[in-house]
NUKE-644160 format. One line per 4 residues: for each residue x, y, z of N, C-alpha, C, O. Coordinates in nm, 3 decimals. Layout:
REM NUKE-644160
X,Y,Z,X,Y,Z,X,Y,Z,X,Y,Z; ...
REM end
This chain:
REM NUKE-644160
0.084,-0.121,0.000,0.000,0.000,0.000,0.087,0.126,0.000,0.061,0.216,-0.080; 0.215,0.140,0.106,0.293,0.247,0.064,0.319,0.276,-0.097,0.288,0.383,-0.150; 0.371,0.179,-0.159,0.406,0.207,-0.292,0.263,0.257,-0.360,0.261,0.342,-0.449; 0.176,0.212,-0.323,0.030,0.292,-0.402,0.054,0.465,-0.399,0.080,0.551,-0.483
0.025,0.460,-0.219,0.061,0.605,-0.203,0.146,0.693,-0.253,0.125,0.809,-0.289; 0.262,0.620,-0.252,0.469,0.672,-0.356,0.374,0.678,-0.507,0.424,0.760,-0.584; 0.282,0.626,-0.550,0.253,0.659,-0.693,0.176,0.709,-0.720,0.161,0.729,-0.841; 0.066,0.768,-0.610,0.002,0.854,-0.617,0.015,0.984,-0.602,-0.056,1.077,-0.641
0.137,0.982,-0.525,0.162,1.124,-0.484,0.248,1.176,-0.576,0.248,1.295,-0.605; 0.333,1.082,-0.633,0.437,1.128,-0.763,0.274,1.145,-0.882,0.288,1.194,-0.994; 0.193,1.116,-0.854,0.080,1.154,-1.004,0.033,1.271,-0.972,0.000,1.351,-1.059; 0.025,1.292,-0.869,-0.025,1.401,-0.800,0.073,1.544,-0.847,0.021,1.639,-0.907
0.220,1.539,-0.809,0.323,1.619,-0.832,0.333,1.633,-0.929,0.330,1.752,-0.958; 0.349,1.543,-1.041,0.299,1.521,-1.197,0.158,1.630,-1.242,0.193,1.729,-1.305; 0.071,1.623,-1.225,-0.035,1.716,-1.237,0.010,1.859,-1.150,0.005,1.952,-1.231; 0.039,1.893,-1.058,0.101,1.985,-1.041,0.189,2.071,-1.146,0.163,2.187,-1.176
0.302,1.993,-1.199,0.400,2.083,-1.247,0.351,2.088,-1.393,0.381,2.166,-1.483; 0.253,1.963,-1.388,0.197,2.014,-1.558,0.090,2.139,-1.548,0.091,2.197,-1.656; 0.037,2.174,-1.495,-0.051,2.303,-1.450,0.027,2.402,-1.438,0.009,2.485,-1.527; 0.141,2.438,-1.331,0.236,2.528,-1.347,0.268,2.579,-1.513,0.260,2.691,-1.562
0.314,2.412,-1.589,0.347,2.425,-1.744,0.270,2.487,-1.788,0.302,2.581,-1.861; 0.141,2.459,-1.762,0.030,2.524,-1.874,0.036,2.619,-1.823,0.114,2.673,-1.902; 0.017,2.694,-1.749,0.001,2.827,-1.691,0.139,2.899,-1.739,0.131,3.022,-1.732; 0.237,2.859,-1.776,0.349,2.932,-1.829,0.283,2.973,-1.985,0.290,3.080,-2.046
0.221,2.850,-2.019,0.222,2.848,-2.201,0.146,2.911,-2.187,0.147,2.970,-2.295; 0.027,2.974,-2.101,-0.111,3.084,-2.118,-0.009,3.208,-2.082,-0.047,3.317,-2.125; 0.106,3.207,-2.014,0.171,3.311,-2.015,0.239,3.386,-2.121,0.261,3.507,-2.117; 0.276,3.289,-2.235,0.351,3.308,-2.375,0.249,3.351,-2.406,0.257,3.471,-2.434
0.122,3.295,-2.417,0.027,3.322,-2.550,-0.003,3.436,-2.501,0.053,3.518,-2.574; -0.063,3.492,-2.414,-0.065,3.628,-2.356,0.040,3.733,-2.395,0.001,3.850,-2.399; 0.149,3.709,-2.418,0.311,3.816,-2.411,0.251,3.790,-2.580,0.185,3.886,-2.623; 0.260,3.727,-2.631,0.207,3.728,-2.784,0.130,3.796,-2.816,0.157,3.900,-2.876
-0.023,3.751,-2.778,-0.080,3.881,-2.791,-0.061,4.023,-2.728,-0.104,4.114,-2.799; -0.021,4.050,-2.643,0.052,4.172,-2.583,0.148,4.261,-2.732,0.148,4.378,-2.769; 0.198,4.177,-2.765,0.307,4.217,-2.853,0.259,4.262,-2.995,0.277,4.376,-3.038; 0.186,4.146,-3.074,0.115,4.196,-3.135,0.021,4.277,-3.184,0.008,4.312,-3.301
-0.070,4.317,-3.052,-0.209,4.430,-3.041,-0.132,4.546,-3.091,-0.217,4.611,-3.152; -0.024,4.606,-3.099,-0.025,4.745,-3.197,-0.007,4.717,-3.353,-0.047,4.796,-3.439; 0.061,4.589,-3.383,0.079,4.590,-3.515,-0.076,4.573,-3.576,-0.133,4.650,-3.654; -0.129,4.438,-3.513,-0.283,4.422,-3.536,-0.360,4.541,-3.558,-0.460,4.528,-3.628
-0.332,4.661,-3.509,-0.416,4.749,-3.531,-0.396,4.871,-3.605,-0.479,4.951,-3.646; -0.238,4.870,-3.620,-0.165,4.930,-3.776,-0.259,4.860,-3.832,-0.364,4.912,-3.869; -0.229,4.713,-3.848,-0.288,4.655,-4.002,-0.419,4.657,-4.021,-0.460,4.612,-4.128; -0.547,4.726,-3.889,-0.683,4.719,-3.922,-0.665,4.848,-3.969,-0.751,4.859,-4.055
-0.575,4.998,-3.960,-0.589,5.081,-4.024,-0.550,5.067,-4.122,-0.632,5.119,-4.197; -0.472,5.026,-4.178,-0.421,5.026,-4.284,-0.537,4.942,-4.398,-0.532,4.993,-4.510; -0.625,4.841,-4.387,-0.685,4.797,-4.435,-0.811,4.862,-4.418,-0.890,4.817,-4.500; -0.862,4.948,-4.346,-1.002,5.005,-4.314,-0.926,5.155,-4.456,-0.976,5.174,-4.567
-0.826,5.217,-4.410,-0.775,5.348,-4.461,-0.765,5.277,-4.649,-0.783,5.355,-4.743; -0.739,5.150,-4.669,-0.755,5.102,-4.810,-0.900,5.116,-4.856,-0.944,5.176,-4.954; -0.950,5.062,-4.781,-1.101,5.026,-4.813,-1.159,5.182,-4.853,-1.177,5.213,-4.970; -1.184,5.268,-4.750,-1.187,5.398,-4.786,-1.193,5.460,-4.926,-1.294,5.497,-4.985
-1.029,5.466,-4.980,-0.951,5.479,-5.071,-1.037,5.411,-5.181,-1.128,5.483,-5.223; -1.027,5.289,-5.236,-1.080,5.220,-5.287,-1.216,5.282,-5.314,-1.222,5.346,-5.419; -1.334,5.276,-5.233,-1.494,5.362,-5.202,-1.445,5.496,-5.287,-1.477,5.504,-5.406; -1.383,5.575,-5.238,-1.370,5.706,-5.322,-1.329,5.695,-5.455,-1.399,5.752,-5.539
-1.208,5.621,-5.503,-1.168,5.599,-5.664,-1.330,5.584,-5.743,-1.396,5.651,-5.823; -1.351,5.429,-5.652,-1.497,5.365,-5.726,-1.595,5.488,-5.735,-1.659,5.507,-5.838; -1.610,5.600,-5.590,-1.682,5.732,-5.635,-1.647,5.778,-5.751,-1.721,5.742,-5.843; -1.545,5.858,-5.785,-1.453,5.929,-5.879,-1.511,5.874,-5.989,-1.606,5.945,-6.020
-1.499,5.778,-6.066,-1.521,5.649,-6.124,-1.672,5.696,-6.210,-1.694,5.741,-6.323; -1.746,5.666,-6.112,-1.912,5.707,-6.117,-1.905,5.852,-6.124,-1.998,5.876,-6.200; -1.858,5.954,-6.096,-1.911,6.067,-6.110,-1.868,6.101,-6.228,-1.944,6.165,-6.301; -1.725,6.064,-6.276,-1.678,6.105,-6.378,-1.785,6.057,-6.493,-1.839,6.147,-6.557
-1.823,5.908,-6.526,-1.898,5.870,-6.589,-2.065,5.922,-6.599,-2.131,5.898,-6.700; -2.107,5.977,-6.511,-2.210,6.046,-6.462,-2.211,6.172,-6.533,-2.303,6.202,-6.608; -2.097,6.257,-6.508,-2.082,6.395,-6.565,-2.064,6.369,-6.722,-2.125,6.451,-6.790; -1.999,6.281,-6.788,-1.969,6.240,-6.951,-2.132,6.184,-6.982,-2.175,6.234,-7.086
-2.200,6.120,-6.935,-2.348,6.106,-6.959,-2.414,6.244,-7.010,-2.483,6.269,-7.109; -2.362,6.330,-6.899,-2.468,6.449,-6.856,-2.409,6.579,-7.002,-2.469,6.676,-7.048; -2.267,6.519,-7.037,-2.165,6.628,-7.129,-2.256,6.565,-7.264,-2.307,6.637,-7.350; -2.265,6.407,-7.260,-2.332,6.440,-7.400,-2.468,6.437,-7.391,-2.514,6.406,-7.502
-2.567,6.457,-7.299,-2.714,6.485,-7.294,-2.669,6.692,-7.301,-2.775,6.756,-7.301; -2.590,6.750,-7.305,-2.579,6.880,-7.273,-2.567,6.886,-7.472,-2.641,6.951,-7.546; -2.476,6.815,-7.505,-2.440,6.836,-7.624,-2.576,6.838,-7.756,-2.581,6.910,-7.855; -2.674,6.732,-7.712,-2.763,6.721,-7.782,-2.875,6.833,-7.761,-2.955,6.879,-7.843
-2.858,6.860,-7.635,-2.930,6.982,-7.635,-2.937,7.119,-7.696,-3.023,7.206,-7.711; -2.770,7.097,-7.733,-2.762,7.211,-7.765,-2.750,7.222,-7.938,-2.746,7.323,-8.008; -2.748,7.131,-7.964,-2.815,7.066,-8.145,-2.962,7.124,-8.163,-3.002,7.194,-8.256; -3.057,7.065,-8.016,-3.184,7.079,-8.058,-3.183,7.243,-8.054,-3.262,7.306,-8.124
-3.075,7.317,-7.955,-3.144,7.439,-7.925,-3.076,7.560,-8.054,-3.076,7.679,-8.026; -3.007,7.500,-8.227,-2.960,7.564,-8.263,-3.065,7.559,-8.390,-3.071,7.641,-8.482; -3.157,7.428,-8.370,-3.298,7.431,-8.455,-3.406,7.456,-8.435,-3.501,7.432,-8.510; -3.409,7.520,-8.305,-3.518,7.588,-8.248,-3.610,7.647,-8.317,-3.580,7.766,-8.318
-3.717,7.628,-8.383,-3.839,7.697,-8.439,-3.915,7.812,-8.332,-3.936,7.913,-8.399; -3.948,7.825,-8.236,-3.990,7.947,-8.219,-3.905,7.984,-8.027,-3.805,7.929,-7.980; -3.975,8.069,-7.974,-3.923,8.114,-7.888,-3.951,7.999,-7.739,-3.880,8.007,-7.639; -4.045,7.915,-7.749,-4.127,7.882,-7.647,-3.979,7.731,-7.642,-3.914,7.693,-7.545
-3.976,7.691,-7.764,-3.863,7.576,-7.786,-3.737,7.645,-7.755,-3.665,7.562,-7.698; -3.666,7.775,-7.766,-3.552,7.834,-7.725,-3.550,7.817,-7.571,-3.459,7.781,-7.497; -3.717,7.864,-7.539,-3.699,7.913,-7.351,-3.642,7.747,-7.278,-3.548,7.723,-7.203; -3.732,7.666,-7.332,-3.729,7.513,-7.255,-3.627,7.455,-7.284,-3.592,7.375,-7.196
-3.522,7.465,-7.425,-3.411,7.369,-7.414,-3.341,7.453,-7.330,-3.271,7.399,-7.245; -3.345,7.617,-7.335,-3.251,7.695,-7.291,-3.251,7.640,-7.116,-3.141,7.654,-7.063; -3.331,7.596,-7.051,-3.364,7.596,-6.921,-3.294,7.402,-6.924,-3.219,7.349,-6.842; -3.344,7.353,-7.025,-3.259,7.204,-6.950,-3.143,7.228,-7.012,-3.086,7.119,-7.016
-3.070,7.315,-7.067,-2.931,7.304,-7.063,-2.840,7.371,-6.956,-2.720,7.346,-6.945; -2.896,7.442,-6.894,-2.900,7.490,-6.792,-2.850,7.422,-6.613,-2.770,7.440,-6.521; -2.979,7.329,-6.659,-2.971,7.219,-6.594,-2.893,7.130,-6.536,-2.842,7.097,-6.429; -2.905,7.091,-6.703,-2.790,6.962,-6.702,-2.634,7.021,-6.658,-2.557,6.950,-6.594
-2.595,7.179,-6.709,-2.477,7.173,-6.653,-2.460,7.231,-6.546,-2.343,7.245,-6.510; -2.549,7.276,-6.474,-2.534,7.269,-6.290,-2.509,7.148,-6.252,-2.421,7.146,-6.166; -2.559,7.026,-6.286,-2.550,6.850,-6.285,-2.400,6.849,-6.318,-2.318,6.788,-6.249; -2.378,6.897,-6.391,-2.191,6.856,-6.436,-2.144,6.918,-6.333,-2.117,6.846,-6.237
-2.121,7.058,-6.319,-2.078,7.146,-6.268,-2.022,7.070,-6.114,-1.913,7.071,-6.058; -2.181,6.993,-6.071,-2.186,6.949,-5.928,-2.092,6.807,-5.933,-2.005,6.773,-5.852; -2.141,6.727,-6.067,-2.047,6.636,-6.082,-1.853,6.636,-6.070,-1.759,6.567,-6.033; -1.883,6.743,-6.122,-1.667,6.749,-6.118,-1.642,6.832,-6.068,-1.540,6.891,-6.103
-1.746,6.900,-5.927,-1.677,6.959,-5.804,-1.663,6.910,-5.719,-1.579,6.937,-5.634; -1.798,6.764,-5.715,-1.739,6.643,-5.612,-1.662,6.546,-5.678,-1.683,6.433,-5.634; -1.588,6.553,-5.759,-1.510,6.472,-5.853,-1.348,6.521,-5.755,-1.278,6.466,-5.670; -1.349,6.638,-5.822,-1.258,6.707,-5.762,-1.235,6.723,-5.625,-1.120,6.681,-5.611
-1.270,6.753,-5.532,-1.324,6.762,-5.395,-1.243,6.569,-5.321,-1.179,6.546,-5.218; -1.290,6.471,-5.439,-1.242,6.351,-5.345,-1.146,6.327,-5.421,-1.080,6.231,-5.381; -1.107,6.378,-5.524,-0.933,6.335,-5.570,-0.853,6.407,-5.495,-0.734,6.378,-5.505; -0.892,6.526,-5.393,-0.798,6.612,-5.304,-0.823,6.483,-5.172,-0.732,6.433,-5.107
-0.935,6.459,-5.160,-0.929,6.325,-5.043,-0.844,6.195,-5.006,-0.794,6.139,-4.908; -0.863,6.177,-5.188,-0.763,6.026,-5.220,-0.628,6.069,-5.195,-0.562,5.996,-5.120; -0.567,6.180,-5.244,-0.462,6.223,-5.228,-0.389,6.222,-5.089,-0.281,6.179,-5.049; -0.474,6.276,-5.042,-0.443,6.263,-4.873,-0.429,6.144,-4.775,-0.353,6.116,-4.682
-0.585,6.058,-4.865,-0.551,5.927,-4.817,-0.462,5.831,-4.859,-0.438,5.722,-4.808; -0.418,5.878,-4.951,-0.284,5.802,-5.051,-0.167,5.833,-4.971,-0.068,5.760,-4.976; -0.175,5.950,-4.889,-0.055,6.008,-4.781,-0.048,5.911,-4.679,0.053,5.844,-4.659; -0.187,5.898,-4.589,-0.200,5.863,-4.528,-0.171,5.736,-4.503,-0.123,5.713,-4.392
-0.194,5.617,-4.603,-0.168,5.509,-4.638,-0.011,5.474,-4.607,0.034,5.388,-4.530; 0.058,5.567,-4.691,0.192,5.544,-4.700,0.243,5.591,-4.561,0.317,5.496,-4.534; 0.251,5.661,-4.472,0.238,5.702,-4.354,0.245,5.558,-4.256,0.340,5.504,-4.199; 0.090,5.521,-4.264,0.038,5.436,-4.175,0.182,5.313,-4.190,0.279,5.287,-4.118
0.142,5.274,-4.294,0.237,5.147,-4.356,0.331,5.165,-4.306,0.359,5.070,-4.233; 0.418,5.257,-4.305,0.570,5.293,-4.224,0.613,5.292,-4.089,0.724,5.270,-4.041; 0.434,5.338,-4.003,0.426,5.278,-3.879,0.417,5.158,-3.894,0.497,5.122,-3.808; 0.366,5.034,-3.957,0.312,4.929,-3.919,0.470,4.871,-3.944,0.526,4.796,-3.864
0.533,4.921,-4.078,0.662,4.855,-4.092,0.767,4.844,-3.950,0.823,4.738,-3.923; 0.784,4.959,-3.872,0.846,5.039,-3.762,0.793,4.896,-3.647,0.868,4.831,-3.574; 0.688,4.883,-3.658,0.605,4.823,-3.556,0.659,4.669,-3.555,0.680,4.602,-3.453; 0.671,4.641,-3.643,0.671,4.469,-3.652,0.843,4.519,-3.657,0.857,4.515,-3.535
0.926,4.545,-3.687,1.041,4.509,-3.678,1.096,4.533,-3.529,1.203,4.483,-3.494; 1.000,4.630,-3.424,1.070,4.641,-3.290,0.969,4.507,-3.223,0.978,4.477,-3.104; 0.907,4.460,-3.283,0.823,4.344,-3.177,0.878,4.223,-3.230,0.832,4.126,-3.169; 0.982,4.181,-3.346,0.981,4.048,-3.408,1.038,4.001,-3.303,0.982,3.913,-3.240
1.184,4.060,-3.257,1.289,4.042,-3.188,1.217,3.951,-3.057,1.227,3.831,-3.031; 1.165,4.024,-3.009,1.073,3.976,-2.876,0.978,3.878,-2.888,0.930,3.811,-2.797; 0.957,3.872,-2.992,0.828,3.780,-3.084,0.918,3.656,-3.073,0.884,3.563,-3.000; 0.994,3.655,-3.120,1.094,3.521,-3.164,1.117,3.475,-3.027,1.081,3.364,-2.987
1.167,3.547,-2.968,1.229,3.450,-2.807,1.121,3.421,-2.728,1.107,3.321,-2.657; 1.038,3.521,-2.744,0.900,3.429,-2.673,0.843,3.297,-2.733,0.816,3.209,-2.652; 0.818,3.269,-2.884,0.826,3.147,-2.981,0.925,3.040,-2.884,0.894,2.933,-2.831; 1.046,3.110,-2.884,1.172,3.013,-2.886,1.134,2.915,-2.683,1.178,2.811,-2.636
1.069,2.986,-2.645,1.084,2.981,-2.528,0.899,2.890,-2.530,0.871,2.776,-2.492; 0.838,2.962,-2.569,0.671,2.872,-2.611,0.716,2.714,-2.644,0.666,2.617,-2.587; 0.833,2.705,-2.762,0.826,2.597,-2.818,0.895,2.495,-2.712,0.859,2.378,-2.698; 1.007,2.565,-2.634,1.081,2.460,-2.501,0.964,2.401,-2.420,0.944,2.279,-2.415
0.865,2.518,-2.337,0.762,2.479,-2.251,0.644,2.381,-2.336,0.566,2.313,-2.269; 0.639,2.380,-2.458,0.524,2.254,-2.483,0.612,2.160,-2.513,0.553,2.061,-2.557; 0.722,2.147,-2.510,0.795,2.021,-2.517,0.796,2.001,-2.378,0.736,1.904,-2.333; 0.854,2.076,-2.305,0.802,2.007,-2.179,0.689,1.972,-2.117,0.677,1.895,-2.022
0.592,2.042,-2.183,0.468,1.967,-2.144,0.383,1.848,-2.185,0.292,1.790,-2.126; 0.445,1.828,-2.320,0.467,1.688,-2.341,0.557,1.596,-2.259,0.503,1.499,-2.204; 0.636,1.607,-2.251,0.722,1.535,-2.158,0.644,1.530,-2.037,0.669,1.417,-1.996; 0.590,1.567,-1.982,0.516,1.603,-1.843,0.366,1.460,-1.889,0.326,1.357,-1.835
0.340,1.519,-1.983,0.223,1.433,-2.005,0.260,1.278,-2.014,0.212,1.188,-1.945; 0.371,1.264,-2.130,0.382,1.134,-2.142,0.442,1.092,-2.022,0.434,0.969,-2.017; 0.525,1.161,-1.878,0.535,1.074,-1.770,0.396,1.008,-1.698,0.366,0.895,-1.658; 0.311,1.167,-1.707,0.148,1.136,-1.606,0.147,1.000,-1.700,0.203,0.915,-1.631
0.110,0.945,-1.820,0.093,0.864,-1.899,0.115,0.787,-1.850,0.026,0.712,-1.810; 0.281,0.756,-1.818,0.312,0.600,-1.813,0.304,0.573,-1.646,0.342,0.466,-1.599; 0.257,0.668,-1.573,0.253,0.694,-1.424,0.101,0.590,-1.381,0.087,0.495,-1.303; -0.008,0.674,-1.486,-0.125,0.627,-1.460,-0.147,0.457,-1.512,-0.252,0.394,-1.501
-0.033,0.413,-1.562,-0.051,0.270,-1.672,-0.009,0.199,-1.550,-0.046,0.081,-1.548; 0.068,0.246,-1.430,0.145,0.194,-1.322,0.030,0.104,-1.218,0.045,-0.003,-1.159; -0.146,0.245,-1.229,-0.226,0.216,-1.123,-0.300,0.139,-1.214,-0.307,0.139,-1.337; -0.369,0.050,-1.096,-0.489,-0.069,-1.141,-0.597,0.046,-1.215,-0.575,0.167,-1.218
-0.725,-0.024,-1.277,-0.826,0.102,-1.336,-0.908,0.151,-1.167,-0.948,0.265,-1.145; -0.914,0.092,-1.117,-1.015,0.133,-0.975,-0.946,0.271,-0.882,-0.994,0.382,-0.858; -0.851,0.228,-0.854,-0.725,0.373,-0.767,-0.742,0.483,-0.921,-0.746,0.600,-0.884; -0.747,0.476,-1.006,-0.681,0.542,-1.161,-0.880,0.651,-1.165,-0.913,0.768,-1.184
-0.936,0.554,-1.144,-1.078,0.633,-1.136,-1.081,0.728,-1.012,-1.120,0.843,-0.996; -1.021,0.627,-0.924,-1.085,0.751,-0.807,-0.986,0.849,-0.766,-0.999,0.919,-0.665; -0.873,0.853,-0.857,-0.780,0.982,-0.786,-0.890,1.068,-0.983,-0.942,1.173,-0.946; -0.897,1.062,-1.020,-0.976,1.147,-1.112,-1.091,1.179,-1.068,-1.115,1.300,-1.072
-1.194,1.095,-1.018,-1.301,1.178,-0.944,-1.266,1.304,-0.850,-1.319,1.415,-0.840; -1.146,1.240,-0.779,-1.106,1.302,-0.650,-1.055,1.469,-0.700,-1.092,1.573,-0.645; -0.962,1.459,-0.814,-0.907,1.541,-0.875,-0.998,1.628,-0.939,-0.956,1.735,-0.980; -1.101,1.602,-0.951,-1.203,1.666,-1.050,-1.307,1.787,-0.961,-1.374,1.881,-1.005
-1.285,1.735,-0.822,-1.376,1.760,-0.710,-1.357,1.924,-0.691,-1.288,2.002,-0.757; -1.424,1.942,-0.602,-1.394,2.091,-0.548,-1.269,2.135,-0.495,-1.218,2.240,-0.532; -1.203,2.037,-0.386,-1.088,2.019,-0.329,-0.965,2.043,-0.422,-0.965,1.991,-0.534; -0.823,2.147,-0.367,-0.750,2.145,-0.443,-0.666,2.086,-0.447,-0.575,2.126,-0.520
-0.645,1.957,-0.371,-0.552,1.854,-0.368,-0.636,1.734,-0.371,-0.759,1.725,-0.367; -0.545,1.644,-0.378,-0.603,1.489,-0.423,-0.572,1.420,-0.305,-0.664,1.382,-0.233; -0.463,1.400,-0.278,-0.425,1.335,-0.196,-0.346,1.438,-0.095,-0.293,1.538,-0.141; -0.342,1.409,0.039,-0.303,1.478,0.140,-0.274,1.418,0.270,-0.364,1.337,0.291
-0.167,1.418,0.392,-0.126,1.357,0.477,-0.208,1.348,0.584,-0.240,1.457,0.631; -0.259,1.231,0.648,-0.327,1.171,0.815,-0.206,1.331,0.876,-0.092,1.364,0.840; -0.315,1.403,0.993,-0.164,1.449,1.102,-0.159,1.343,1.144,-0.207,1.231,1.123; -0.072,1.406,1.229,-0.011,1.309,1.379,-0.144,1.326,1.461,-0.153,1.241,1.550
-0.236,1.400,1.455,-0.333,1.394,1.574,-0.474,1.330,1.514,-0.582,1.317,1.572; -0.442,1.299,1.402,-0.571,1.196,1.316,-0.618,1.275,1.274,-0.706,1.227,1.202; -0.620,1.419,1.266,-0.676,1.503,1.141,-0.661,1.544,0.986,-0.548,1.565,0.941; -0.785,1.558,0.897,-0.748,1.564,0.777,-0.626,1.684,0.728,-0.623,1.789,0.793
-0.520,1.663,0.606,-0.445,1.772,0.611,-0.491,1.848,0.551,-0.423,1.951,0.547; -0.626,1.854,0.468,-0.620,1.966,0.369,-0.791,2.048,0.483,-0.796,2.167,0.513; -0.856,1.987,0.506,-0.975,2.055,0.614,-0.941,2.056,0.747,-1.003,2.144,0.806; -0.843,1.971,0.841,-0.843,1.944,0.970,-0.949,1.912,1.060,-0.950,1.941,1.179
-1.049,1.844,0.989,-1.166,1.748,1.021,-1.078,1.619,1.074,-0.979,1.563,1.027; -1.163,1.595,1.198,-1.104,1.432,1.239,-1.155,1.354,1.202,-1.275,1.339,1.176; -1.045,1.273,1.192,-1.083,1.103,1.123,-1.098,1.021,1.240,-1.024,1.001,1.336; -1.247,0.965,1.201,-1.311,0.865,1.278,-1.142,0.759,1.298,-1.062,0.744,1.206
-1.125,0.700,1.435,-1.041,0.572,1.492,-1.037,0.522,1.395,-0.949,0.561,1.317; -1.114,0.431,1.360,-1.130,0.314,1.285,-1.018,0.343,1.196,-0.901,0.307,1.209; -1.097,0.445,1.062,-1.056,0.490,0.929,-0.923,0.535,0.992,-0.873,0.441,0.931; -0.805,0.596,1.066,-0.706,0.681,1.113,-0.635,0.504,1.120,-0.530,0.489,1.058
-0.684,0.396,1.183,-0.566,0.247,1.178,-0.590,0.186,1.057,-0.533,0.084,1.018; -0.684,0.258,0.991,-0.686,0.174,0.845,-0.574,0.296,0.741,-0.502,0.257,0.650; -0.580,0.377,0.767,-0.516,0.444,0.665,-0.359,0.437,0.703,-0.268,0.424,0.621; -0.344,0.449,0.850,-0.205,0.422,0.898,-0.126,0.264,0.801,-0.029,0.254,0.727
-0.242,0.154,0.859,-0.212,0.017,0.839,-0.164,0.039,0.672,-0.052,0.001,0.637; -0.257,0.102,0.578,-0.243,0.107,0.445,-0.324,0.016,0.384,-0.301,-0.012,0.267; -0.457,-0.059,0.471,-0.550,-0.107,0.430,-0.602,-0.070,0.302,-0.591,-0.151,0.210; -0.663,0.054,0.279,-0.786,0.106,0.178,-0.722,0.219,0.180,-0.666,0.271,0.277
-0.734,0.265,0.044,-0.753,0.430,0.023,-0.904,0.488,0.091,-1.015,0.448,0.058; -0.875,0.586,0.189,-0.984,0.593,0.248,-0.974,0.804,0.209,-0.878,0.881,0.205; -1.130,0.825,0.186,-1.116,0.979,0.143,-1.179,1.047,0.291,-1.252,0.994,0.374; -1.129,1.168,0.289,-1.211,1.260,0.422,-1.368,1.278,0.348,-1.415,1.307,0.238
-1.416,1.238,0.494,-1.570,1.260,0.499,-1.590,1.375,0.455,-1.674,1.382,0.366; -1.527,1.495,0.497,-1.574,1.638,0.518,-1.544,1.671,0.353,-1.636,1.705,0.278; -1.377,1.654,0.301,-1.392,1.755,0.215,-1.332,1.645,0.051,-1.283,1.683,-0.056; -1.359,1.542,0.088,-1.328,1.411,0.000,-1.196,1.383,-0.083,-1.184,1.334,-0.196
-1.085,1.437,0.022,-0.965,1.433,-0.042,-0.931,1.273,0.000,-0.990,1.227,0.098; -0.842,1.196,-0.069,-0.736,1.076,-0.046,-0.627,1.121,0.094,-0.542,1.210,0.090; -0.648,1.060,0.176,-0.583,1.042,0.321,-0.440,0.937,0.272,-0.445,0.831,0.210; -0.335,0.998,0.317,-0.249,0.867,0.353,-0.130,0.911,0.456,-0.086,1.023,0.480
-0.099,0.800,0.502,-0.014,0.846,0.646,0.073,0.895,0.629,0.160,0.861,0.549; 0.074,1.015,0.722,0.150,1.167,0.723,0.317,1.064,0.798,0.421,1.125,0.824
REM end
C-alpha cells in the first residue's frame, strides 16, 4: 500500500508541475498577444484606410462617368437648341441646358473635392504602412524568443504528459478512477497527509479511529468525509 501512495503522490506532483506548465504556455500566448495588439491594429488601419480609398476611386469612377453622360445629354441639347423653331422651344431647351450643366458642374466639383481626399488618403496610407513597418520590426525580436521559449515549454509539457501517462498505466483502473473523481472535485488537492493527531491535512476534520488504523495500516484508500480528499499516512 505504501508504494500505491509513492505513486500517487508522484501523479499528483505530476499534475502539479503540468498546471504550473500550462500556466506558463497561457503566459507566452498572452506576451504574444501583448506584442502583437499594436501591429494588429496598424494593419486594421491600414486595411479600413484602403477600403476607404478604394470607395472614393470607385466614387470618382461614377461621377466622372455620370458627368460624360450628362456632357453628352448637354451636347444634344444644344443641337436641338440651334434648330429651335420658335421662342417657347428656345426658352425650354434653354432651361434644361441649364440644368444639365449645374449636374456637371456638381459632378466634377465632387469629382474634384475627393481626388484632393484620395490624395491625402494616398498620404495617409503610406504614412500608416511605415508605422506598421516600424512596428513589426521592434516586436519580431521579442516575438521570436518568446516562440523560442513557447516551443521549449510545450515540449516540456509533453514530456510532463507522457510521464502522467506512463505513471497512470502503473495504477490498477479502480485507484486510476478515483484519484480522477477526486481530482475533478472541489478540493485542491487529491491526496493529502493523516496528522499526527488523526486530522485531515487539507480541512483538519477528524478522522473517525477506525478509518485513522486503516489508513495508517495502508489497508484502503480511504477519502475525508468532510472535504473528499485521499488520506495517507502523514
Amino acid at each position: 500500500m505504501n508504494e500505491l501512495y509513492q505513486a500517487l503522490i508522484e501523479l499528483q506532483e505530476l499534475d502539479r508541475e503540468i498546471e504550473r506548465s500550462e500556466e506558463r504556455l497561457a503566459e507566452f500566448t498572452a506576451e504574444l498577444d501583448r506584442l502583437a495588439a499594436p501591429v494588429i491594429e496598424l494593419e486594421r488601419e491600414v486595411e479600413e484606410t484602403r477600403g476607404r480609398l478604394q470607395e472614393m476611386k470607385q466614387k470618382v469612377r461614377r461621377l466622372e462617368q455620370a458627368a460624360e453622360e450628362k456632357r453628352e445629354r448637354f451636347r444634344r441639347y444644344q443641337e436641338q437648341f440651334s434648330r429651335a423653331r420658335n421662342e417657347r422651344e428656345v426658352t425650354a431647351l434653354q432651361t434644361e441646358i441649364d440644368l444639365v450643366q449645374r449636374a456637371i458642374d456638381a459632378d466634377e466639383q465632387e469629382a474634384a473635392e475627393l481626388r484632393e481626399q484620395i490624395t491625402r488618403t494616398e498620404l495617409k496610407v503610406d504614412e500608416v504602412e511605415q508605422r506598421l513597418s516600424r512596428a513589426r520590426a521592434e516586436v519580431q525580436p521579442r516575438q521570436e524568443e518568446v516562440r523560442r521559449n513557447q516551443a521549449a515549454a510545450e515540449a516540456e509539457l509533453e514530456a510532463l504528459r507522457e510521464r502522467r501517462r506512463q505513471q497512470v498505466i502503473r495504477l490498477d483502473p479502480a485507484t486510476s478512477r478515483l484519484y480522477e473523481r477526486v481530482r475533478s472535485g472541489r478540493a485542491r488537492k487529491v491526496l493529502v497527509p493523516l496528522t499526527s493527531d488523526g486530522a485531515c491535512g487539507n480541512c483538519f476534520s477528524v478522522v473517525p479511529l477506525q478509518q485513522q488504523r486503516d489508513i495508517r495500516l495502508g489497508r484502503a484508500l480511504l477519502r475525508c468525509e468532510v472535504c473528499g480528499v485521499i488520506l495517507y499516512p502523514g
